[in-house]
Every structure is written in C-alpha cells, then in structure tokens.
N, C-alpha and C positions, 0 to 999 in steps of 0.2 A: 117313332123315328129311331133307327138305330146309331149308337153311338159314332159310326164311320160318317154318317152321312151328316148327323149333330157339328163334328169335329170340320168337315168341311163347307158348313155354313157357317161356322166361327172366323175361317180363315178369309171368308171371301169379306167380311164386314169390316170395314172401315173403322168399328166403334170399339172391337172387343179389347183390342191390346190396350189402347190409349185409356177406353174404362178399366183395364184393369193395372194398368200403370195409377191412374187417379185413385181408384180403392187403397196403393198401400201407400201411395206418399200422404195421403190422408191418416192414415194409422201410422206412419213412423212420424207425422208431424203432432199428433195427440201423444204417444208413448213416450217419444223422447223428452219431450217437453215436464211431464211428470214423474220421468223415472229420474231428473236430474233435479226436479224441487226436493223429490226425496232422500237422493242421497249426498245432496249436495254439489252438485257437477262433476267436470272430470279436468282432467288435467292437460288434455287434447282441443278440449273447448275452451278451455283459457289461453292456448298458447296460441288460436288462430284467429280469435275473439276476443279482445280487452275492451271493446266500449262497454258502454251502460247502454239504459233505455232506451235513450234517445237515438243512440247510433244506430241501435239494433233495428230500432224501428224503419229508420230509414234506409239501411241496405235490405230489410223485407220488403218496402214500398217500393223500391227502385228494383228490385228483382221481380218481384211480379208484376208490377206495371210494363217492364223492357219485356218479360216474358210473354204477357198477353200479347202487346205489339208483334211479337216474333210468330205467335201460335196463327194471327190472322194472316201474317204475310204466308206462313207456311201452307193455312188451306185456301189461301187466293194458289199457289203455286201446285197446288193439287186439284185445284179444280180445271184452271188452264191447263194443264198437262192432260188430265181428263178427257177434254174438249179435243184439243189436238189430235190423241191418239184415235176419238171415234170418227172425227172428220176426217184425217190424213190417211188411216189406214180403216180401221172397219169398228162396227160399234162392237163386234166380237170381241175384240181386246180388251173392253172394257174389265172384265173380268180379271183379266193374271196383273192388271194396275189393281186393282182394289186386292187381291191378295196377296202385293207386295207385302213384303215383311219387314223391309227397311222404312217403308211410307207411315206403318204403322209403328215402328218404335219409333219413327221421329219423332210424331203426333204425340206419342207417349210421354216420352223426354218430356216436349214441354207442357204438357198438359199437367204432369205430376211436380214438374218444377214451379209451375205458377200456383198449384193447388196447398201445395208443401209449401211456401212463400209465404200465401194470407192465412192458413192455417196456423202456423209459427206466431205470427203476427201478433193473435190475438194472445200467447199466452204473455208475453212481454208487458212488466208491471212496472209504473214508477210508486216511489216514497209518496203520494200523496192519497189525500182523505184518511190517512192512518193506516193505507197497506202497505206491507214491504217491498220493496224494488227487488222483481225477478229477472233476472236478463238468461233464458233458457243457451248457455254460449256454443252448448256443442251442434243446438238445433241450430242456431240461427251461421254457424261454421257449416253447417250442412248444405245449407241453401246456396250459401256460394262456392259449393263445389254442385247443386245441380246447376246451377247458372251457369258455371265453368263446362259443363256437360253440355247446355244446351246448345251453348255458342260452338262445340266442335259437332255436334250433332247437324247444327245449319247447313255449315258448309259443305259436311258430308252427303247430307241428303238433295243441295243442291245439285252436286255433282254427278251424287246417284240420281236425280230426276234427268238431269239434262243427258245424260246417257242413257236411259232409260225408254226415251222419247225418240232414240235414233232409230233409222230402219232397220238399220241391223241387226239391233238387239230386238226389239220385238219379235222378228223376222224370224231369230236362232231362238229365241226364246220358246215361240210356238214350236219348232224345230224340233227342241229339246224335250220336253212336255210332250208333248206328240211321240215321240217314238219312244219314253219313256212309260206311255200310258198302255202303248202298242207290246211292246215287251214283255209288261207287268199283267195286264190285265185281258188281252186279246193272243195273243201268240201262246201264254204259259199258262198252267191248269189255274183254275179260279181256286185260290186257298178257301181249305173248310168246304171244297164242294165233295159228292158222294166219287170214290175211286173207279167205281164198274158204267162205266158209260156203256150204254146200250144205244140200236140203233134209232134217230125218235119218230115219235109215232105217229103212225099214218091214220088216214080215215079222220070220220068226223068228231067232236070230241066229246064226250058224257056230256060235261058241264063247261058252260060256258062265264067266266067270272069278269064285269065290267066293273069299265073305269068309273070310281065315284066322282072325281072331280077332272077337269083340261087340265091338259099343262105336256110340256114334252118328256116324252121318257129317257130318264136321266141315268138309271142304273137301275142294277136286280140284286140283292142278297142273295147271292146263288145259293149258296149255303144253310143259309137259315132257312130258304124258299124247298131245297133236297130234302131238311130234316123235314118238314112239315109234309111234304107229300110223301116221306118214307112211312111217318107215323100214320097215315090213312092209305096207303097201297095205292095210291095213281102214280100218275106221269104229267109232270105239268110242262105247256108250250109256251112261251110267250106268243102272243097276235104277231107284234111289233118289233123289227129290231131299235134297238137302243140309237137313242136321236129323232127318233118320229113323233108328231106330236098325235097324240089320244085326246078324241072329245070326250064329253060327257058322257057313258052309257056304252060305251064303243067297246068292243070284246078288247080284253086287256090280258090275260089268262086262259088257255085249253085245258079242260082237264080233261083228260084219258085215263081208262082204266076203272069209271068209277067216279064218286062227286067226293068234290070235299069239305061237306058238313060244315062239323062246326069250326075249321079251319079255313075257310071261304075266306072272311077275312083277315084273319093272319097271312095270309097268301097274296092276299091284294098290299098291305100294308110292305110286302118288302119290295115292293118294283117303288121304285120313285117318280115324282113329277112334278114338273118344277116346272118356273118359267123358261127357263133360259139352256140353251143344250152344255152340256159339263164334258171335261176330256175322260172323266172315268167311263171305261167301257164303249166310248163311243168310237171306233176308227174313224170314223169321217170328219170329225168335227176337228182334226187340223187341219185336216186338208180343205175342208170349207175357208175357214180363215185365209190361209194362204192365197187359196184362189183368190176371195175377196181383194185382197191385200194386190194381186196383181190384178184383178180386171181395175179398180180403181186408178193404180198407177199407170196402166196403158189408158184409160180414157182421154178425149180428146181437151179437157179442161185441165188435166195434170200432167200429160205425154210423160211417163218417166218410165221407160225401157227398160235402164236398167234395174230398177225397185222389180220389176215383174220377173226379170232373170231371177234376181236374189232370191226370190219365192218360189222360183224353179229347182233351185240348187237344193232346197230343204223338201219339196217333192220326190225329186229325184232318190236324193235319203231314204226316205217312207215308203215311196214303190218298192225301190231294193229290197229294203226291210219284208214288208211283205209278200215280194211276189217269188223271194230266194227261200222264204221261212215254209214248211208245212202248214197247211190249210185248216185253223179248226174246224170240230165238227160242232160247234156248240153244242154239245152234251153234256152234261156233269151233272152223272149220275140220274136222277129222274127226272131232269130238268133241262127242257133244250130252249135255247136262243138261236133265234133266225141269226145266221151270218150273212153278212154284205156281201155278194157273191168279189170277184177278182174283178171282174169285166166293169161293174158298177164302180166298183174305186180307183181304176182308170181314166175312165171317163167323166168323172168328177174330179180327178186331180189333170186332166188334159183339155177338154173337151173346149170349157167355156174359155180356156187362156188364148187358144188353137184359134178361136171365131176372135177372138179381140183383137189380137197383136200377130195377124195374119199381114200387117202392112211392116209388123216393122222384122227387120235381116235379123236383129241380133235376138230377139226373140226365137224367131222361126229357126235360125240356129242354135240356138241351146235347146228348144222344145224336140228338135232332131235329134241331136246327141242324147239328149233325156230318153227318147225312145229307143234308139239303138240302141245303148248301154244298156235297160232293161230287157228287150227284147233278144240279149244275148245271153243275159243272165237266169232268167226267169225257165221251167220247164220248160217242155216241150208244149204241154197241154193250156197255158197261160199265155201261149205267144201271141195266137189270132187275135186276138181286141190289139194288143201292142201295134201287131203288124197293120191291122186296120185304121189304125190312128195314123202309121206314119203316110198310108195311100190318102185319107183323109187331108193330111199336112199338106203335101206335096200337092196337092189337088188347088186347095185352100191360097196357097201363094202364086199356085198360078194362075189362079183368075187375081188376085189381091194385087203384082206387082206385073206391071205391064214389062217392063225393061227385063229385059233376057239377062242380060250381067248378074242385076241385079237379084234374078232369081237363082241365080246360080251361086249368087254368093251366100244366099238362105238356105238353099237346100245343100250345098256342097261346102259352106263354112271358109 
C-alpha cells in the first residue's frame, strides 16, 4: 500500500485522530506527574492549584466522570448526524462526515481529557500507611484547563455538526471536493508520471494481469505503475476506468509491448480497490452524489424541488469546468487510463434528474438554463449530446405537463 493511499485511509477513520489525541494525554499525564516528584513542582501549579489530596482528587473525579458523560452525548450526536445524512441525502456522504476533521478533534478533545483525568488520578498520594502526600499541582491544573477545552470544544462542534447536516453545505461541500479533485487530478498532468506521452496502444495486449481480489477501482499510482513498466519496456493499459467495480480474476491491466515478468505484481499492487468509490481520480463520483442527492429530493415521499435545483447549480459548475477545459488523453507516459468519454458525463449528470423532475417547472427550468449555458460554452464538437439533451427536455415536459402555460413557463423560464 503506498503511502498516498495509507494517508487517506487514516483520514477517512473515525478512530485515528481521537487514538492519537488518547496516546499523548496518556504520556503527558505519566510525565508530568514524575517530572514534578522530582523536581519538586513549579510555581504555575501552585498558583492555579492549592489543595491537597483530597481536593485534587475530587476535581479529577468530577472531570472525568463530566467528561465521559460529554464523550457519549458527543457520539450519540455523531451517530444521528450519520443517520440523517445517508437517509436525507445519499449513503454516498457518508464518507466526507467520517473524514471531517473537526468531528475527529472533537472526539479527540475529549477523549484525551477524560484519559488525562484518571490517568493523573492515580499518581495523587495522601500522608497515610507511612507514604508522603503528593498532590502532582501543575498535572492536576492541566486537567482543568482540558476540561476548560472541552466545554468550548462542545459547543463548537455542535455548531459545526448542526451546519454541517444542512443541504447546503453537503451540497457545496461535494461541490468543492469535486471540482477540486477534477482540477488536480483529471484535467492536470498526474505528478511523478513519465513527460513523453505517446499515442496508447492499440491491438490485443501480450499479457493480460488480473484482479486478485473485488472491490471498486479506486485509483492508479501512475507514476510508480510508468516507472515499473519503463524498467521492463511495455506499455500498460488499465481494462477499467477509475470507479468500475473489478471481480475476481477479471483483466485489471494490458500489457503491451511484451509481459511483465517479475513486475506482474508490483503492477497489479499500484491500481487500488476498495469497497467504496473515492473522489481521487474518479470524475464521476461527484456527480453521482449530486444526482443522487437530487433524484432523492424530487421523489414523491420528499417533493423538494428546490434541494434538486441546488444540486443543479453545483453540476452546472463541473460541466463548465469540464467541457470549457481540454480533453485528457489519459496517457502518462507508458501508461494509459480509459477516459470517461464527454457524452457519458452528461448524461449522468442530466439524464436521471431530466426522467425525475420532468413534472416539476422550476426544475425543468434551471435544467434548461444548465443546458444552454453549456451548450454555449463548450466547443463546437461537445455540443451534440448538450443539444440532444435539451430536445430530450423539451420532449420530456411535454408529454410530463399537460397545461400549455404551464409548459411554457418550464421551457421558456
């Protein structure tokens, strides 16, 4: 597994930040607690700490007992939140919730404040059976300022969830993410891949290298996948574009030009596959979302018209983006990826909204406007799908809305 891909399986896990917030308030509530037997304390733990034993004990008791209370209400509020966002909008989302970064330093916060709490706890001594009374003052002054931390931490992450959960942000969120992935990793040369693209290659391929395990393909190491077939002289094809799911056994790699020995599987090792499709490399998978996100809200158990606009406006975005931008060729270097043709990512960011919300006006007018705008934009050679979608629309609402007015205020706004 290479480290890009390590790095964002860390992000997506709910556990890594909050474990490694837990790892060090555990080693500063061991350290501190012994670096002040031995040198005698400090003068900042005295001035914020005067009790003895007994007190200390007690603002550690009452700090982590409030803390734990706080950590449960915080993942009942994460898991609701959870819930909502794959019921209301799509279980696609689930995803950019779990690699929130704010959800995880909250988790953190208090995880390390309740841990740092009965940690501390335990070094606090009194005067009997003949041991001397240790009151650790600058640890146990620590603890209430994570306490102090955690309580602004709450509120904040409240704040941050219940905004979080609105359509809108989801909405610009995938938005965001999407045309950022589109930018970086589809539109712009693949960093670390080979400079001389050639054109890729045709006919049947030497060797054919399968999938060892299912799962959907998630991403390619271009780069590391260049060097390996530079160091044996082929030309490798991916079967699949990025987002497809591979069964077992199923051509995964072409190689052209030649096999690749004992690089076979170092070759198979940098394509990924995973359960779940990811935005790296994939164009589609915002726009899957989206759509989702509007056939939902036009069904007839939600009716919400406008949520389906909103998810129009962030389409609109993404088409622009790509159908104004040059066309890769998926080449780099001796390694070519199938690209999503134009026509195909039209039609999946139109097609299914088009068949849904074919009854309602304010759809079938912003899906118009969506079309024209692009359809103005976009070359010359990118126009036919555009322009066939909007005879498609237009078709669509006429059989959909019986009333003349009514269609006229859908197709003509």
């Amino acid at each position: 597994m290479s480290v890009r891909r390590f790095v964002e399986r860390l992000r997506s896990a709910l556990w890594f930040l909050p474990g490694v917030f837990l790892a060090l308030a555990i080693l500063q509530a061991l350290v501190i607690p012994e670096w002040e037997e031995r040198h005698g304390g400090t003068a900042v733990g005295e001035f914020f700490f005067e009790g003895g034993p007994d007190g200390a004990r007690v603002l550690l008791s009452m700090v982590s007992g409030s803390t734990l209370t706080l950590m449960v209400l915080v993942f009942s509020i994460t898991i609701v939140a959870l819930q909502l966002a794959s019921s209301q909008f799509s279980p696609r989302v689930l995803r950019s919730f779990l690699r929130d970064w704010y959800s995880q330093l909250s988790l953190g916060v208090f995880t390390a404040t309740f841990a740092y709490s009965i940690t501390v706890l335990r070094a606090v001594r009194s005067d009997e059976a003949g041991s001397t009374a240790f009151v650790p003052r600058l640890a146990v002054a620590l603890a209430f300022f994570w306490a102090l931390a955690s309580v602004v931490v709450f509120v904040l992450y409240v704040h941050h969830t219940a905004s979080s959960i609105r359509v809108v942000s989801v909405i610009g969120r995938i938005g965001t993410e999407s045309r950022a992935m589109i930018e970086r990793d589809y539109l712009a040369p693949v960093h670390g891949a080979g400079t001389a693209a050639a054109a890729p290659p045709d006919g049947a391929p030497d060797e054919v290298l399968m999938a060892p395990v299912s799962g959907v393909l998630t991403d390619v190491e271009v780069g590391r996948l260049d060097r390996l077939a530079t160091e044996v002289g082929v030309r490798v094809r991916l079967a699949v574009p990025v987002g497809d799911f591979v069964p077992v056994g199923a051509p995964l790699l072409l190689v052209h030009g030649g096999t690749a020995g004992d690089r076979a599987q170092a070759m198979v090792r940098t394509v990924g596959l995973g359960a779940e499709r990811t935005y790296r490399q994939d164009v589609r998978y915002g726009f899957r979302q989206l759509v989702d996100i509007a056939e939902r809200a036009l069904s007839p158990a939600v009716n919400d018209p406008t949520t389906a606009v909103q998810a129009l406006d962030r389409i609109h975005d993404l088409l622009r983006l790509l159908g104004t931008a040059p066309w890769p060729s998926g080449t780099h270097g001796r390694v070519t990826l199938p690209q999503v043709p134009w026509e195909a990512i039209v039609r999946l960011a139109v097609d299914e909204i088009r068949l849904c919300g074919s009854t309602s006006v304010q759809v079938d007018r912003r899906l118009r406007d969506l079309l024209l705008d692009v359809a103005g934009a976009v070359p010359p050679e990118r126009r036919p799908v555009v322009e066939e979608e909007l005879r498609l629309l237009e078709a669509g609402v006429r059989r959909a809305i019986v009333d003349e007015e009514d269609r006229n205020h859908a197709l003509d706004g």
